[in-house]
C-alpha positions as CSV (number, residue, x, y, z in Angstrom):
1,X,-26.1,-18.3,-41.6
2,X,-24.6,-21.4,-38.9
3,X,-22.6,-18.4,-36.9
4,X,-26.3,-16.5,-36.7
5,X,-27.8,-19.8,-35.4
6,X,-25.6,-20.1,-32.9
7,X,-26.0,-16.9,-31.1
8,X,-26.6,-16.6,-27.4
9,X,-30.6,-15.8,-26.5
10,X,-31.4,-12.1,-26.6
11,X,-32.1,-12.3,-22.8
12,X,-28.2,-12.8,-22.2
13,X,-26.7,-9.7,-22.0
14,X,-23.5,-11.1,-20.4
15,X,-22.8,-13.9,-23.3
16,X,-23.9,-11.1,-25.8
17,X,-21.1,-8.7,-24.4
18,X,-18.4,-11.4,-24.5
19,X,-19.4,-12.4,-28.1
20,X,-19.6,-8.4,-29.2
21,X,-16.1,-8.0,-27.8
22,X,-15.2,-11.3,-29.1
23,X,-16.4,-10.0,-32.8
24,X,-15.1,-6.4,-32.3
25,X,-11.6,-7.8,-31.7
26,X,-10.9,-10.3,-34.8
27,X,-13.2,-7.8,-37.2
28,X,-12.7,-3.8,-35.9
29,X,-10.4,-3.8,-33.2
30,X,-9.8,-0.1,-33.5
31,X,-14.0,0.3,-33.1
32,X,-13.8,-1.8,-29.9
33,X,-14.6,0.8,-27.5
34,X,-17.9,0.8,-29.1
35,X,-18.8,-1.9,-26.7
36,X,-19.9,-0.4,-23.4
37,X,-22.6,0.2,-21.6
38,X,-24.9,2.4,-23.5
39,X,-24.7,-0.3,-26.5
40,X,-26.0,-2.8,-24.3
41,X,-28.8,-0.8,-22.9
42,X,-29.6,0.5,-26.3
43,X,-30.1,-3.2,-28.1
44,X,-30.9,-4.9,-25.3
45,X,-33.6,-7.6,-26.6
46,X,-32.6,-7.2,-30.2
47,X,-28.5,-8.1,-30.0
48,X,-29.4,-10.8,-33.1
49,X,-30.2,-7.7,-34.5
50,X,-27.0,-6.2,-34.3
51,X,-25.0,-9.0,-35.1
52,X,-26.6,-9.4,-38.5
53,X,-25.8,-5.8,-39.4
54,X,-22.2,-6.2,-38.1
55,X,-21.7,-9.1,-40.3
56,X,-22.8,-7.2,-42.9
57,X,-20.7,-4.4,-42.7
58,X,-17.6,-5.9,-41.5
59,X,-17.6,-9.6,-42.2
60,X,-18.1,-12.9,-40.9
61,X,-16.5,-13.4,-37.8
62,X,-12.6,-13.6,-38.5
63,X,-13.2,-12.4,-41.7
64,X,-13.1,-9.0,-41.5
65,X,-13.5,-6.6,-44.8
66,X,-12.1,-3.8,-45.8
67,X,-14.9,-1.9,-44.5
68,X,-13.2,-2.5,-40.7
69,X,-10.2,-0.3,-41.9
70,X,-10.9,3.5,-39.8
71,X,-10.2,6.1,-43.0
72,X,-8.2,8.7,-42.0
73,X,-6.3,10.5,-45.1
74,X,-6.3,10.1,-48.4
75,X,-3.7,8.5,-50.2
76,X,-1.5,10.6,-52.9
77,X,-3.8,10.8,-56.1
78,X,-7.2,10.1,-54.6
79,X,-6.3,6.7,-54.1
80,X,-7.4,4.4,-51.5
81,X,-8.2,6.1,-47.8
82,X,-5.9,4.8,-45.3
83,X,-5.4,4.9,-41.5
84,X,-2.9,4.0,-38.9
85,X,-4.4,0.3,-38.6
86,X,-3.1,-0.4,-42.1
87,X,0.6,0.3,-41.2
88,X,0.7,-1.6,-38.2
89,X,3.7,-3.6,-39.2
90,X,5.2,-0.7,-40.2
91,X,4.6,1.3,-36.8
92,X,5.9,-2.0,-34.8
93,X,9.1,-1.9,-36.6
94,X,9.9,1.7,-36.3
95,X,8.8,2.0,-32.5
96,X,11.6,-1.0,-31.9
97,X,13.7,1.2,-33.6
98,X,12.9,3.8,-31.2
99,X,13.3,2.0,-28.2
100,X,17.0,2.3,-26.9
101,X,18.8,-0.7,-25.3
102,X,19.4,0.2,-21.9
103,X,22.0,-0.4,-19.6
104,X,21.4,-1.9,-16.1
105,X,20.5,1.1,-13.4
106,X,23.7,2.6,-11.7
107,X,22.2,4.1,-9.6
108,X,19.7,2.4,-7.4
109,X,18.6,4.4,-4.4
110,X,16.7,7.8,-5.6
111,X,14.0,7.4,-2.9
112,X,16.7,7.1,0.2
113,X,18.9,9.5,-1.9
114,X,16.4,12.1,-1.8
115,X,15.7,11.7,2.2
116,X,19.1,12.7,2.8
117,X,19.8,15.4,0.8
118,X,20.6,18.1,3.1
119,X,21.9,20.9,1.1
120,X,18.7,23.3,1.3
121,X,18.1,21.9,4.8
122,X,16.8,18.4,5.6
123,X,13.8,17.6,3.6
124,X,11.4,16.6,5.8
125,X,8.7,15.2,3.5
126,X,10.0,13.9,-0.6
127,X,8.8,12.2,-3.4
128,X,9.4,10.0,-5.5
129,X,7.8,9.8,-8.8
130,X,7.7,6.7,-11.2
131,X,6.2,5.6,-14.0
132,X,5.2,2.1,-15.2
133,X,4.1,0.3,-18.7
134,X,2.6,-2.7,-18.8
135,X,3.1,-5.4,-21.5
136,X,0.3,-6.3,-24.0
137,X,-2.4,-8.2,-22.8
138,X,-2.8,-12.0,-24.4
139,X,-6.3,-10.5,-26.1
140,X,-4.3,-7.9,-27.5
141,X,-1.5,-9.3,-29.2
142,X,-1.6,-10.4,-32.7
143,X,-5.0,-8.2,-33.2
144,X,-3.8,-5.9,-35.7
145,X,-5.1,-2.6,-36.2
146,X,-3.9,0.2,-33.2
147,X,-3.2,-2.7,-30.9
148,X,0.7,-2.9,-30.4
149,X,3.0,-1.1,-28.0
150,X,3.7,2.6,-28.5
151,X,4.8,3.4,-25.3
152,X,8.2,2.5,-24.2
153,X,10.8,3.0,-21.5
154,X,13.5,5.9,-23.0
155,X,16.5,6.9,-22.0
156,X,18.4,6.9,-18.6
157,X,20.4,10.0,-18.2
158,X,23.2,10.5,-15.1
159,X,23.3,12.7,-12.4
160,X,25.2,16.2,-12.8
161,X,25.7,19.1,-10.4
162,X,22.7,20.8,-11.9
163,X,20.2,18.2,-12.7
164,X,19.1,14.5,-10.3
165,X,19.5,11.3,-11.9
166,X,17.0,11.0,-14.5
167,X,14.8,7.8,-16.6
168,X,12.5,8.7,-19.1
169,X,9.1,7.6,-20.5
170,X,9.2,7.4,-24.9
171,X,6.0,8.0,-26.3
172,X,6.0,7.4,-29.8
173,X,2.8,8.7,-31.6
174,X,2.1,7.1,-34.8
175,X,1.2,9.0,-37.7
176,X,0.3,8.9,-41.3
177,X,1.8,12.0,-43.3
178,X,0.1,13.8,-46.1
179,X,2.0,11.5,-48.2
180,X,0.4,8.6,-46.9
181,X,4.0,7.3,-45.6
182,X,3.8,5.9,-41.7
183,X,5.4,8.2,-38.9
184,X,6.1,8.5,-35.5
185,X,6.3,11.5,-33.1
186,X,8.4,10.7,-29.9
187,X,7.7,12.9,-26.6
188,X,9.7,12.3,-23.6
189,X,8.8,12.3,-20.2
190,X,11.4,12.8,-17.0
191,X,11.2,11.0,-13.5
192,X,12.6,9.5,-11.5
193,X,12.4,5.7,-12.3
194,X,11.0,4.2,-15.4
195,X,10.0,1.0,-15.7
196,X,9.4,-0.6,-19.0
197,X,7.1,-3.9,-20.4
198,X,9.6,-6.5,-19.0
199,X,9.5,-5.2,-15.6
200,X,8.1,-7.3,-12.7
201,X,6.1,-6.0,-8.8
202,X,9.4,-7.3,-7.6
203,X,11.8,-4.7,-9.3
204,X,9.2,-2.0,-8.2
205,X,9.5,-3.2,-4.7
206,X,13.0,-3.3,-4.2
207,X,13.8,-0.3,-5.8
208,X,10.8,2.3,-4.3
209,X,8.8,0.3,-1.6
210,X,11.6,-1.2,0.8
211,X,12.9,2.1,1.6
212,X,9.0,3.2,2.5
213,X,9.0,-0.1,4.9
214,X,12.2,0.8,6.4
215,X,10.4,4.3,7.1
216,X,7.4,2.7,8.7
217,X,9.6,0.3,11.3
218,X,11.6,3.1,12.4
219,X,8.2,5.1,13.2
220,X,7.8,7.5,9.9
221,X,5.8,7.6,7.4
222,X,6.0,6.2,4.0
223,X,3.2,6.5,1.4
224,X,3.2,4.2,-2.7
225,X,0.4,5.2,-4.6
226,X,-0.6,4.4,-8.2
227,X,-2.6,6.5,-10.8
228,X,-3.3,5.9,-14.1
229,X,-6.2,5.3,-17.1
230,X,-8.6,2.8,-16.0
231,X,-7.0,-0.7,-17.6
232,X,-3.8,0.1,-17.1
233,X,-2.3,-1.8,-14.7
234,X,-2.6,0.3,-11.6
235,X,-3.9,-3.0,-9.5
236,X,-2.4,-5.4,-10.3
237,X,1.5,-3.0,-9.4
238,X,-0.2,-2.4,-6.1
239,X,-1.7,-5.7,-5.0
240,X,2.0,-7.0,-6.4
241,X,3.4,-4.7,-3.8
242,X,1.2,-5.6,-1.2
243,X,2.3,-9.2,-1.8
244,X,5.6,-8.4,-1.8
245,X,5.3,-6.5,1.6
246,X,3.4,-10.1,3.0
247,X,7.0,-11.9,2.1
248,X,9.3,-9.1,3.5
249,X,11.0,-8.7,7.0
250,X,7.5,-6.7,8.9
251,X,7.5,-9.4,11.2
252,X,9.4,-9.3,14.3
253,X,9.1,-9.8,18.2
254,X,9.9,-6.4,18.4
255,X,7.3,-4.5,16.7
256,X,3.1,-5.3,16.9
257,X,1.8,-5.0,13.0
258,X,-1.7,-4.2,12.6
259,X,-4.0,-3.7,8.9
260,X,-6.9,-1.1,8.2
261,X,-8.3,-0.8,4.1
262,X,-11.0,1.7,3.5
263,X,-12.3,2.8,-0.1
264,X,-13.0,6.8,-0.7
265,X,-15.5,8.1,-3.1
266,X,-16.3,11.3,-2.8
267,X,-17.2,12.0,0.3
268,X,-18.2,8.6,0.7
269,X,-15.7,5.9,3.3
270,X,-16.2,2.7,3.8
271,X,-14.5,-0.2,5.9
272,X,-13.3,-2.8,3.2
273,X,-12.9,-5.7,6.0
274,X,-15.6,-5.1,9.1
275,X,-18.7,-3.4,6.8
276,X,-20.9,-1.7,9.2
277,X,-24.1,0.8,8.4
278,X,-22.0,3.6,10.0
279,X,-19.5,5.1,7.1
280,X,-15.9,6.2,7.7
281,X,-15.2,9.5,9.4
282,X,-11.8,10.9,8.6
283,X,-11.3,14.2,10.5
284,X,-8.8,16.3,12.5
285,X,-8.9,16.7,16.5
286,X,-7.9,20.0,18.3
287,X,-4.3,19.1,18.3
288,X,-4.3,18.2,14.7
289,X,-4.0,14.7,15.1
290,X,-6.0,12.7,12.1
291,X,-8.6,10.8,13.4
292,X,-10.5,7.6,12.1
293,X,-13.9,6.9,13.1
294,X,-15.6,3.1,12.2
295,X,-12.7,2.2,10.8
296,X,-11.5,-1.3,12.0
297,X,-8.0,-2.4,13.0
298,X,-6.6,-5.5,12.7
299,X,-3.4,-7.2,14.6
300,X,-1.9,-9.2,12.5
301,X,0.5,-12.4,14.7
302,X,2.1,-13.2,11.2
303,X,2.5,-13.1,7.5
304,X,-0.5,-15.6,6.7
305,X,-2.8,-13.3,9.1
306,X,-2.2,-10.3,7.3
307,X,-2.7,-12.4,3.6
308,X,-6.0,-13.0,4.7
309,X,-6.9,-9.8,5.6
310,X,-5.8,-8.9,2.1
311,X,-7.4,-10.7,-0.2
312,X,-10.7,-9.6,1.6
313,X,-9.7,-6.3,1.0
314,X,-9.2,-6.8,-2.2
315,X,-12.6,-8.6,-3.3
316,X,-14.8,-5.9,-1.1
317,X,-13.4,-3.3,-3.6
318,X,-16.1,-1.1,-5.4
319,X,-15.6,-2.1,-9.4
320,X,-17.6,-1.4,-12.7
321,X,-17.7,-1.8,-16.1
322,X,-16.1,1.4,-18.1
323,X,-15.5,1.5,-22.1
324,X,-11.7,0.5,-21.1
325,X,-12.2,-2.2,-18.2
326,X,-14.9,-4.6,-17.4
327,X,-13.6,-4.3,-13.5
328,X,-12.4,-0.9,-13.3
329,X,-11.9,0.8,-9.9
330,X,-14.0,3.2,-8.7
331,X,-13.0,4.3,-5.7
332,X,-9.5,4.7,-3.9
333,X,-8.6,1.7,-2.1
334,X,-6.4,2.6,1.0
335,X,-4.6,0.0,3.0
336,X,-2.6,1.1,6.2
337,X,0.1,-0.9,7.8
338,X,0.4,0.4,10.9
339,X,4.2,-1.0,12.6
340,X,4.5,-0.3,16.4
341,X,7.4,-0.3,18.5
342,X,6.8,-3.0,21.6
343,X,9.1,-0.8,23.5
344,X,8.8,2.7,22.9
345,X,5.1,2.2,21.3
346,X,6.1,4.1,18.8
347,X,3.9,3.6,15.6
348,X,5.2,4.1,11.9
349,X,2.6,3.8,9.0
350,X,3.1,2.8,5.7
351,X,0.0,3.5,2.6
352,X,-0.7,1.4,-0.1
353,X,-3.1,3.4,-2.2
354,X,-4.6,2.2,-5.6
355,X,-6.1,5.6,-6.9
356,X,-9.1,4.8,-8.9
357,X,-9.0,5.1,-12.1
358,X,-9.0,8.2,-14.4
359,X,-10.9,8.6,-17.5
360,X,-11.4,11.5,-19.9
361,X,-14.2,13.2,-21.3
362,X,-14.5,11.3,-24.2
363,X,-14.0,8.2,-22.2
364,X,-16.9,8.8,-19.7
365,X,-20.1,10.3,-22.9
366,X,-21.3,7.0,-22.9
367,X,-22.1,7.1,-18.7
368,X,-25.4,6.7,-16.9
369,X,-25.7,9.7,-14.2
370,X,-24.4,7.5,-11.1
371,X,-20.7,6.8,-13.0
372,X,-20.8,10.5,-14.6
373,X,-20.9,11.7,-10.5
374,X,-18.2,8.7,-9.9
375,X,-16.2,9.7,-12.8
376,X,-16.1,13.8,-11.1
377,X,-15.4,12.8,-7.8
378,X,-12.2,10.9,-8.5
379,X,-11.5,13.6,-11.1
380,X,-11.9,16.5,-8.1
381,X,-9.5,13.9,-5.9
382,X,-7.3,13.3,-8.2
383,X,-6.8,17.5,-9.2
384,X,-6.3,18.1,-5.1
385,X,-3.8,15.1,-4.3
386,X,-1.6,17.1,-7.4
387,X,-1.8,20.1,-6.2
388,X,-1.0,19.5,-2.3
389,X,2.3,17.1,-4.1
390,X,3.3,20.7,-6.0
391,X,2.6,22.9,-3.1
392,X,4.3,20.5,-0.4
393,X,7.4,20.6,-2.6
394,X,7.4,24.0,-3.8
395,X,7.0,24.6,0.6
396,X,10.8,23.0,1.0
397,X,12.3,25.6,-1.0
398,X,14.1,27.9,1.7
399,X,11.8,31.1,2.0
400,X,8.8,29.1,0.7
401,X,7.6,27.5,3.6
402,X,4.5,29.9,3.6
403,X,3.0,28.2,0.7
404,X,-0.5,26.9,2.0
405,X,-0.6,23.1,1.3
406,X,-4.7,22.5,0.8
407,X,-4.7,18.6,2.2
408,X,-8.3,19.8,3.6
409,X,-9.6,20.1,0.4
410,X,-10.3,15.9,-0.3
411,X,-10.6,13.4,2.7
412,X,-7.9,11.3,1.0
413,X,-5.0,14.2,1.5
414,X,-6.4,14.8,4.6
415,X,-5.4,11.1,5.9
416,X,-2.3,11.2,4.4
417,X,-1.7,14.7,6.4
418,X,1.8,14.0,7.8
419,X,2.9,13.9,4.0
420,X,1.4,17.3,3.6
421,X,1.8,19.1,6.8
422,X,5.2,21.1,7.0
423,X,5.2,21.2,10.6
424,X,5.3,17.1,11.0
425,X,7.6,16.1,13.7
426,X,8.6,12.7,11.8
427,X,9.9,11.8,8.2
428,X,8.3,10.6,5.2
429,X,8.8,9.2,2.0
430,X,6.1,9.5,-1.1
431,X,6.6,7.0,-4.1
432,X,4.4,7.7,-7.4
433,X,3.8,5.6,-9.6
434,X,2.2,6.3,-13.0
435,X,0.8,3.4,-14.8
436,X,0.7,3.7,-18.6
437,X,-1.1,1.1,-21.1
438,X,1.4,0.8,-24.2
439,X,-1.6,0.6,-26.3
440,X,-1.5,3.1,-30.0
441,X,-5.1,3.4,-29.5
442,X,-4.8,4.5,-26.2
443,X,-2.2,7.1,-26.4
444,X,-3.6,10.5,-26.2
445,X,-5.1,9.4,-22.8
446,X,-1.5,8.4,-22.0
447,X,-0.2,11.4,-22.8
448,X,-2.7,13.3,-20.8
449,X,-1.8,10.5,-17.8
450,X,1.9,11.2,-18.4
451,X,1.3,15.4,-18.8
452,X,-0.3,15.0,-15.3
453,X,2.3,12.9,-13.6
454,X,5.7,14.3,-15.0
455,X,5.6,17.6,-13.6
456,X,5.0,16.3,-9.7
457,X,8.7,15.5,-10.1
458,X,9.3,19.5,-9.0
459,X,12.9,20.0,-8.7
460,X,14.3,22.6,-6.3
461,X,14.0,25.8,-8.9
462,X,14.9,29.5,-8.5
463,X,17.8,28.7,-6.5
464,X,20.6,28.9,-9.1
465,X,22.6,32.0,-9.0
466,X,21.4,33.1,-5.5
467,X,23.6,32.8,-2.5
468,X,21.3,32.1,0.4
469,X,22.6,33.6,3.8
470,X,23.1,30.4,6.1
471,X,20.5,29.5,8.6
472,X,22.5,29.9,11.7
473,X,19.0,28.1,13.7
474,X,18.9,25.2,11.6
475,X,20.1,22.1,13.1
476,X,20.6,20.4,9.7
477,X,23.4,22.4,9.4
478,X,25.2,22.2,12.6
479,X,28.3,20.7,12.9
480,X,28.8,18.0,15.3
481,X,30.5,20.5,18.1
482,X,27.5,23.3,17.5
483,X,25.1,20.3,17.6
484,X,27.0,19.1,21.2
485,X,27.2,22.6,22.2
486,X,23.3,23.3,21.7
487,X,22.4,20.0,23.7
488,X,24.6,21.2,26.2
489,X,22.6,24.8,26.7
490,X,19.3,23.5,26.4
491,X,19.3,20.2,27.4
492,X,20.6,19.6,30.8
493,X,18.5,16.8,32.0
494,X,20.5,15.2,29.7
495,X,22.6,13.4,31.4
496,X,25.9,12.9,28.9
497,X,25.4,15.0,25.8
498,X,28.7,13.2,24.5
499,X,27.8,9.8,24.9
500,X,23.9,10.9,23.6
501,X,25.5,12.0,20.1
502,X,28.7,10.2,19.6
503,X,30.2,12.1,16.8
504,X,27.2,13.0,14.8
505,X,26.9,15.9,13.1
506,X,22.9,17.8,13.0
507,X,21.9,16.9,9.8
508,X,22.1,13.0,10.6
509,X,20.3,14.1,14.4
510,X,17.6,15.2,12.6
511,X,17.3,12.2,10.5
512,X,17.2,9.6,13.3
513,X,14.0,7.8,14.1
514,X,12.1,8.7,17.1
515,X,13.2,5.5,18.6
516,X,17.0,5.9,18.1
517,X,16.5,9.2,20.6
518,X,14.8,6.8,23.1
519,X,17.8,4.2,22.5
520,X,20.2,6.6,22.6
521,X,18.8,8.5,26.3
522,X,18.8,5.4,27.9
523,X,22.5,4.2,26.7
524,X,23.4,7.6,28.6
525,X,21.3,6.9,31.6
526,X,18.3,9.3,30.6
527,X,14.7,8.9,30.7
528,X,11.6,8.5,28.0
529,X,10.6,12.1,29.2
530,X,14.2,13.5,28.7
531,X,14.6,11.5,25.0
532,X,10.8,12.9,24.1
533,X,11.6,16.7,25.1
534,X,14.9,16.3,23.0
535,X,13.0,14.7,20.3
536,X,9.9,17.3,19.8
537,X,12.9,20.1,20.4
538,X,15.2,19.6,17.3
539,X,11.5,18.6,15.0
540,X,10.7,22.4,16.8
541,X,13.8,23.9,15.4
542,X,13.6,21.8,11.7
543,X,10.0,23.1,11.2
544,X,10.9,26.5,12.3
545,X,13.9,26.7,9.7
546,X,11.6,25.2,6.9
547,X,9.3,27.6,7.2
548,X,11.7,30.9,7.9
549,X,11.0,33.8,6.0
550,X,13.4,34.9,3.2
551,X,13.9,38.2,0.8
552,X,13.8,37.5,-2.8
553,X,17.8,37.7,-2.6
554,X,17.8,34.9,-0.2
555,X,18.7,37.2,2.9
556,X,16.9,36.0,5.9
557,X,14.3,38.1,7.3
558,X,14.4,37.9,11.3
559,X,11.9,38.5,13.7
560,X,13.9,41.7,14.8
561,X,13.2,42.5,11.0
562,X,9.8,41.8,11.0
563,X,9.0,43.8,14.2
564,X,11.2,46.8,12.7
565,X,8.8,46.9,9.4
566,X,5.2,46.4,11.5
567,X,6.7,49.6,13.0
568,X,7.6,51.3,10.4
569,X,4.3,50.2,8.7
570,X,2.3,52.0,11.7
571,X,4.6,55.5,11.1
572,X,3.7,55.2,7.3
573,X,-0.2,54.9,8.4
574,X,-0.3,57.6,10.9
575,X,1.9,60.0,8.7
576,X,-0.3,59.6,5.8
577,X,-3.4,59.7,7.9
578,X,-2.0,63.1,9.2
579,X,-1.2,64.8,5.8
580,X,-4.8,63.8,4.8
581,X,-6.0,65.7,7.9
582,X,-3.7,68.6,7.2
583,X,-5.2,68.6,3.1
584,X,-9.0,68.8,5.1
């Protein structure tokens, strides 16, 4: 009775939690989620209590009995029960057996790859979608039962004509057959990058977030977001990239950097680094511009400025307790770089957005009515952001570009409109990033993380075996004489067409920064006004090709076409609303 003695008082709800995990871990690891809020509330004043009877039923503290052992089948001849937990050796070796050694990456730019593809047309908006594991935790290793790694980077497979370079996620489920022999069942998941336990914020940078800078200095948009189960590492990969993006070449004399963070919950905004009584407003003026009301923003001279601002951001995030993290986020933290020309005052933007984090059902039962509400909101957020990703890429097919995009529906795809919006007059680049704990125990939320991330990754479909009739209007198609040719007719403030676009052909035009058109009017003895009307008249012509109309054989439909069938529409009305009149 000397462990009883030395029990915290009853009082100390924060000791009793610590020594309840403490317990849970060395004694019934696979029962540890019994340790949440509802617990505490429940025995609060009587956690001695407790204790006692968990000594009794699973041992003295790192002595647990057999009793800690979750039954789940019968052994072969009514034999001893047993449950995943008692093969856990046996699971560890045959998910290393799964795991494939893998080669280093040989191809190493899908995000700027996918920016310039240009054979459907430029794509004006793409993304990128990723998924991470982390390692085991220290508290997690060597515990025994369901706690070791079943979640494992898979297989990397090359590009062909008909499918992108692809990595995959290996999720190897571990079961116990009716034999009572120790199985696994492997699922795969396809996207674009992978990265396994041994990868570090710095791989993630280089490969997905430094072409999303290189977006925002030359006056586009790029957007990194992580979502995942609460616990699974979704922070810590953003505040890694944030810190990377401290270290990196933002600062210049030539561009003025200045830092906004705001949380969304619900419907609820706040300002994570000037709090005032007046929330957020995130709205949309008459010209569709995205506007930010109360929201504070701060210039930033250098790299130590911006680290400040930061790590306030970070500590004024909204956090509580769930059954799978003590500090779980429960909001969506936002932080916007915003990178401005000092010349042209043009201004790029680049997101870092930690989504907060998702639970399921079964996670949240144990919730008071406040976190229940929290738990639907991000839930509802979650569902939209998905949707507008589909429906955004689904929109760049050729003939799709009638497909509504619903970024209204959440304030949180609302700010990120430009992603969204088809008729954007500016680039961007989205990077997803999935975070995944390689837990056993945790890996039917996992899956569900992984069944709601993988299909983002929308391929261009319902293309093959159609042959789609040239877009003749599309200047992402135009050779470098039509593209001369066209400045020539419409352009003739312009002073030197040639010199203006040197021997590039329309797809790269339509690819250059806002800025490069300013550069490029000047060199040729033109003005801001000129390089602007150029500018907004090719995004004119991009947006108006993306959202052409096509037949299901790929044939466009013109406006000549259109008119021809509202006409013929109105002789089919009026000669069936005259045989009627005839029958009367």
């Amino acid at each position: 009775m000397s462990e009883l003695a030395e029990l915290p008082p009853n009082d100390d709800s924060a000791a009793w939690k610590e020594k309840l995990l403490d317990y849970y871990r060395q004694n019934a690891p696979t029962k540890i989620r019994m340790v949440n809020d509802a617990m505490m509330t429940k025995y609060a004043g009587k956690y001695d209590s407790l204790y006692g009877n968990l000594i009794k039923k699973y041992g003295p503290l790192g002595q647990p009995t057999a009793a800690a052992a979750r039954p789940s089948i019968s052994a072969p001849g009514g034999g001893a029960k047993k449950s995943i937990g008692d093969f856990h050796s046996n699971f560890v070796t045959l998910v290393t057996k799964a795991t494939p050694s893998l080669p280093p990456r040989s191809y190493t730019s899908v995000v700027e790859g996918k920016a310039s593809d240009a054979s459907n047309g430029l794509e004006t908006s793409t993304f990128t979608v990723c998924a991470r594991v982390r390692p085991l935790l220290p508290p997690e290793e060597g515990q025994g039962g369901e706690m070791f790694a079943a979640v494992v980077a898979g297989d990397r497979v090359e590009e062909t004509k008909t499918s992108p370079y692809t990595e995959q996620m290996l999720l190897c489920t571990p079961k116990v057959s009716i034999m009572g022999k120790p199985k696994l069942e492997e699922s795969k998941f396809d996207f674009d990058y992978v990265f396994g336990a041994d990868s570090n914020n710095e791989d993630i940078y280089k490969l997905t977030c430094m072409p999303l800078l290189k977006r925002a200095l030359d006056g586009q948009v790029g957007v990194v977001f992580a979502y995942g189960q609460t616990g699974s590492g979704k922070t810590h990969t953003m505040n890694g990239i944030m810190d990377e993006l401290i270290g990196s070449n933002l600062f210049s004399n030539e561009t003025e950097v200045s830092f906004s963070f705001l949380e969304i919950l619900g419907s609820d905004i706040k300002d994570c680094l000037e709090p005032v009584d007046k929330p957020v407003a995130i709205g949309e003026a008459l010209d569709g511009r995205i506007l930010t009301r109360n929201l504070s923003n701060h210039v930033c001279a250098n790299p130590e400025a911006l680290s400040v601002l930061v790590e306030k951001a970070k500590s004024m995030r909204s956090t509580a307790a769930t059954s799978r993290n003590d500090t779980s986020s429960r909001s969506h933290g936002c932080g916007i770089l915003t990178i401005k020309d000092v010349e042209t005052e043009i201004e790029g933007k680049l997101y870092i957005i930690d989504l907060a984090g998702s639970e399921r059902a079964a996670d949240s039962k144990n919730h008071d009515k406040v976190r229940m509400a929290e738990t639907k909101a991000i839930n509802t957020s979650l569902s939209a952001l998905k949707e507008c990703i589909r429906a955004r890429t689904m929109a760049s097919q050729p003939g799709n570009g009638g497909i509504h995009v619903p970024y209204r529906r959440s304030k949180l795809t609302l700010l990120m409109k430009d992603v969204f919006d088809i008729g954007c007059t500016r680039l961007c680049s989205t990077v997803v990033i999935t975070a995944c704990s390689p837990l056993a125990m945790d890996i039917s939320h996992t899956a569900s993380t992984l069944k709601y991330s993988a299909p983002l990754r929308v391929a261009m479909q319902g293309l093959a075996g159609k042959k789609l009739q040239r877009d003749e209007l599309d200047p992402a198609l135009w050779s470098a004489d039509q593209t001369l040719e066209y400045l020539k007719k419409t352009h003739p403030n312009l002073p030197s067409p040639e010199t203006f676009l040197g021997s590039l052909p329309g797809v790269h035009l339509c690819a250059l920064p806002e800025k490069e058109f300013y550069t490029r009017t000047k060199n040729c003895g033109g003005t801001v006004e000129v390089a602007k009307e150029v500018y907004l008249a090719i995004w004119s012509l991009i947006s108006d090709a993306k959202t052409r109309k096509r037949r299901p054989d790929g044939s466009i439909i013109t406006a000549e076409d259109e008119e021809k069938e509202r006409l013929q529409l109105i002789k089919d009305k009026e000669e069936k609303a005259r045989v009627w009149a005839e029958r009367e």
